[in-house]
C-alpha positions in Angstrom: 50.5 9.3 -127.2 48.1 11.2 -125.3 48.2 14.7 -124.8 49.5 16.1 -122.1 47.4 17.7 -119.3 48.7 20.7 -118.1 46.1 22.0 -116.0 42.7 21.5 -114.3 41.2 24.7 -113.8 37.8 25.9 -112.1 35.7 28.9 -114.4 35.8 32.0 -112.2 32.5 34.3 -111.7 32.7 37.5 -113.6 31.3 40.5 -115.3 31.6 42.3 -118.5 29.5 44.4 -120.8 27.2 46.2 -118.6 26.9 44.2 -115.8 26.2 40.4 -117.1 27.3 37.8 -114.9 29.7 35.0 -116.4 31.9 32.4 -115.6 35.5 32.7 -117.0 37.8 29.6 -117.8 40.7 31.2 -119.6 41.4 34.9 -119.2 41.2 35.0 -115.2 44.6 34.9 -113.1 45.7 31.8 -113.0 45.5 31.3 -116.8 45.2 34.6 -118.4 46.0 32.8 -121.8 46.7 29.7 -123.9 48.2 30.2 -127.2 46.4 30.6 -129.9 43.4 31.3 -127.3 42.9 34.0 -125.4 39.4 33.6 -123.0 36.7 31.8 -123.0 33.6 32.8 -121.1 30.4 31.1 -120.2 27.2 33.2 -120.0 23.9 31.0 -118.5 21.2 32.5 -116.4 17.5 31.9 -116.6 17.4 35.5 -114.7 17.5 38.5 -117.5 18.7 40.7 -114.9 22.0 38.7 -115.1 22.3 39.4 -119.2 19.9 42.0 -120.1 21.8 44.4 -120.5 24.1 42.9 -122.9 27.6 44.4 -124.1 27.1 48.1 -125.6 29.1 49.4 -128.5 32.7 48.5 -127.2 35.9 48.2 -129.4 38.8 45.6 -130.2 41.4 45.2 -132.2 44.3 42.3 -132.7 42.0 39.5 -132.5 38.7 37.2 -133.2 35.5 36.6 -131.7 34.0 33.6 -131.7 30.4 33.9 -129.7 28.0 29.9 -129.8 24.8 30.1 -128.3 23.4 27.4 -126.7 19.9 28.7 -125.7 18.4 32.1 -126.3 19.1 35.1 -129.0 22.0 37.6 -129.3 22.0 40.1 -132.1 25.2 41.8 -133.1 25.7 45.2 -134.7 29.0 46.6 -135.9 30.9 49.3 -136.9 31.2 47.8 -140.7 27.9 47.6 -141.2 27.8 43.9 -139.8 24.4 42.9 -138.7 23.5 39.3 -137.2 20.9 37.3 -134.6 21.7 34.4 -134.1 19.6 32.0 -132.2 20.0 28.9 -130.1 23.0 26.7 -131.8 23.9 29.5 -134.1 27.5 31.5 -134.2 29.0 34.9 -134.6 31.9 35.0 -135.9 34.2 38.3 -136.0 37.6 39.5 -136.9 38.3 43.0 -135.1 41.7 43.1 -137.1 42.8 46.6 -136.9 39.5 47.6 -135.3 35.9 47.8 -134.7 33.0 48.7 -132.4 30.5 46.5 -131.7 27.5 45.7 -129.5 26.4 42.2 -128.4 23.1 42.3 -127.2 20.4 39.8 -125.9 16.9 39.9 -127.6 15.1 38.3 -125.2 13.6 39.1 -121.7 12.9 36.3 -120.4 13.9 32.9 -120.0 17.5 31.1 -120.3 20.0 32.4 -121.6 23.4 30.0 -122.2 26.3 30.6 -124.5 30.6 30.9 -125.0 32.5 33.5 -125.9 35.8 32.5 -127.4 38.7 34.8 -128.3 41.0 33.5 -130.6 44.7 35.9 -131.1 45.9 36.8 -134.8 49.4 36.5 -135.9 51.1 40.1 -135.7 51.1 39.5 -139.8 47.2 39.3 -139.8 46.4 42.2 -136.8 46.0 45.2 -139.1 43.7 43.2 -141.6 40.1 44.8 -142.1 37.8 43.7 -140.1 35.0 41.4 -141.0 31.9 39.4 -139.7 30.0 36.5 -140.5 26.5 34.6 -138.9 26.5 31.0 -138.8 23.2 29.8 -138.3 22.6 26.1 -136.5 21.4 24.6 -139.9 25.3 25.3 -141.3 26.8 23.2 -138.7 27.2 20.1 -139.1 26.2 17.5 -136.2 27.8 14.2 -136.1 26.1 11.2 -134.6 28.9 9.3 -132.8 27.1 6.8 -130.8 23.0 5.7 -131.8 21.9 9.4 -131.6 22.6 9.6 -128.4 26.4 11.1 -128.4 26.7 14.0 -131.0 29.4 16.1 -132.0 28.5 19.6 -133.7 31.4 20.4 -136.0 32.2 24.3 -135.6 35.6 24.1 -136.8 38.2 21.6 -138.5 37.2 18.0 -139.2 37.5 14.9 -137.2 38.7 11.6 -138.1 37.1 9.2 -140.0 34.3 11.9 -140.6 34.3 14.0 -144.2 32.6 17.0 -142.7 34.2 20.2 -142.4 33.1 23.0 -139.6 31.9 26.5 -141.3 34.9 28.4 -138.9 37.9 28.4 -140.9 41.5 29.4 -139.7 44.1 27.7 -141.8 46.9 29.2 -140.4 46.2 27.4 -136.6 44.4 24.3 -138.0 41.4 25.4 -136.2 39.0 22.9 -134.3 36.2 23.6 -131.9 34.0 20.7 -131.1 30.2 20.9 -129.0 30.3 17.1 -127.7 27.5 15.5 -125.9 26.3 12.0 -124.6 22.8 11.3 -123.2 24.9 7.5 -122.4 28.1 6.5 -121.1 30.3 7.3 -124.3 33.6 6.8 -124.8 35.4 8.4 -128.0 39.4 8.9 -128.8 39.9 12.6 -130.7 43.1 13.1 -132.7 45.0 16.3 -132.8 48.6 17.6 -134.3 51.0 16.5 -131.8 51.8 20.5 -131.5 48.5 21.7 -130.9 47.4 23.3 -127.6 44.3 23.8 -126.5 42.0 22.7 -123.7 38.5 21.8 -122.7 35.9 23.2 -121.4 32.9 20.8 -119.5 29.7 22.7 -119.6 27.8 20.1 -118.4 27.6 16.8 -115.9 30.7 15.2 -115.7 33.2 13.5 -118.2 36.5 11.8 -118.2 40.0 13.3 -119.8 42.9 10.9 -120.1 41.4 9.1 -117.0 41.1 12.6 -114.8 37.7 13.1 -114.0 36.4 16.9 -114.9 33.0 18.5 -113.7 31.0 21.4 -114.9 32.7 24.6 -115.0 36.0 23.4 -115.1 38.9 23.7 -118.0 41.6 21.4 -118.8 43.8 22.4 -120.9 46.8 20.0 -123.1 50.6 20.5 -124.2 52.2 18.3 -126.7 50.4 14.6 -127.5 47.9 13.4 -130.6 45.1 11.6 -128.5 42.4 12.6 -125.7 40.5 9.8 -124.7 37.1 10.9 -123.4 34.1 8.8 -121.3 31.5 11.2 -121.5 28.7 10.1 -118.7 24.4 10.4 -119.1 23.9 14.0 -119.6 27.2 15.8 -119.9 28.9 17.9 -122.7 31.4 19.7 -122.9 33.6 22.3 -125.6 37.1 21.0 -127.5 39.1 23.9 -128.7 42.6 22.9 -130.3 44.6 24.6 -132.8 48.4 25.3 -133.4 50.6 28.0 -131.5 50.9 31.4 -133.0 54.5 31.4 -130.8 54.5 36.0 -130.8 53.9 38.0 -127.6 51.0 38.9 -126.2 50.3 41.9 -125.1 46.6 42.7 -124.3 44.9 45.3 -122.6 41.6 45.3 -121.9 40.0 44.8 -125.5 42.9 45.1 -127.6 45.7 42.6 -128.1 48.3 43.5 -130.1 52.3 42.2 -129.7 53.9 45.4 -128.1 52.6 47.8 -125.3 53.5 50.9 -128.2 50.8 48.8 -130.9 48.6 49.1 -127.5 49.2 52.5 -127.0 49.0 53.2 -130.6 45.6 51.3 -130.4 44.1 53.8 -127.9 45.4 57.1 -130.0 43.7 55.7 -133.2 40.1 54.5 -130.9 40.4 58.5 -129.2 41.0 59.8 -132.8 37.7 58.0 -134.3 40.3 56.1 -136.9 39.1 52.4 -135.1 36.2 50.9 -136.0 
């Protein structure tokens, strides 16, 4: 049975970080969140002053960070001592668990810049664990020819049927899968999913087909209950699948922290104004 579509969704434009323009897909008003996710953000610009400035030393707590670059180079500094750069195809991955400060910032002045921002919501169980980091380079990732070299599917998370490669991004406890899927043909390709998984995807680029709805650049669709999505990906297009299982707590989330009641909120802004997060 094929998933359900639940909705069809244009990005918004935005800003975050000092300044740098985006376009938002999950997070904005009309879907401010899609359990287990919580945003996703698209940052592409071949104009610096859009993304120079990068994201200074902010904090978070109650969640993950999952940052793929497309094109260009982002380092990350943290409040642990984490230290990355990853470059074009690479990954951040973070766990702000009970808290850290960090800066994302581009190294580059010049020239395009084009990458996702995912934030994925821990369990109220997992919130107050230590926080950690990890830099995925593109050589860890394993890329999947689906169709003559011409389709790929770069595994960043989970596994995909009748393939025995696992992504490097590991979250058991959601059965995690985030998939970069592009055609240079006409493809068409059937994905599997637990029949309770939600998620939704996001078409960077061109045009593709979802259960027979057609879905252009910037847009999100996201899915309810069902195993399949049937895809026709068309010359040039590609787009981001993002599935994993309901967490099924409250969310509460302000600004960077996202915790399960407003008191763990308030609780978050005593310990960031008494230097004890991050």
């Amino acid at each position: 049975m094929n998933k359900q579509i639940i909705h069809i969704l244009k990005g918004m434009p935005a800003t975050d970080g000092a300044g740098v323009k985006l376009t938002r897909a999950i997070g904005q008003p009309k879907l401010p969140n899609l359990d287990p996710f919580l945003m996703i953000d698209e940052i592409r610009s071949d104009d610096p002053n859009d993304y120079i400035a990068g994201f200074p030393p902010h904090p978070h707590r109650g969640f993950e960070t999952l940052t793929y670059l497309m094109h260009g180079s982002m380092e990350h500094n943290d409040s642990t001592g984490g230290h990355g750069l990853i470059n074009s195809g690479g990954v951040q991955y973070m766990t702000a668990g009970k808290g850290i400060i960090h800066s994302e910032t581009p190294k580059q002045d010049q020239g395009l810049l084009w990458g996702f921002q995912l934030w994925i919501n821990l369990p109220a169980k997992h919130k107050m664990v230590d926080a950690s980091y990890v830099d995925i380079a593109k050589e860890q990732i394993p890329v999947l020819p689906l169709k003559q070299d011409k389709t790929r599917l770069k595994l960043i998370a989970g596994q995909v049927s009748n393939f025995d490669k696992t992504g490097p991004v590991v979250r058991d406890d959601i059965q995690l899968q985030i998939y970069d899927i592009s055609s240079e043909i006409e493809h068409q390709q059937s994905l599997i999913f637990n029949h309770n998984a939600r998620g939704y995807i996001y078409v960077y680029k061109g045009e593709i087909q979802v259960n027979q709805k057609q879905i252009t650049s910037s847009h999100v669709v996201t899915f309810g209950e069902g195993c399949t999505v049937d895809l026709t990906l068309f010359p040039d297009s590609g787009a981001l699948v993002v599935m994993g299982d309901p967490i099924g707590e409250p969310i509460v989330q302000y600004g960077p922290f996202v915790m399960n009641t407003n008191e763990e909120i308030q609780q978050a802004f005593v310990d960031l104004d008494a230097g004890r997060l991050g």
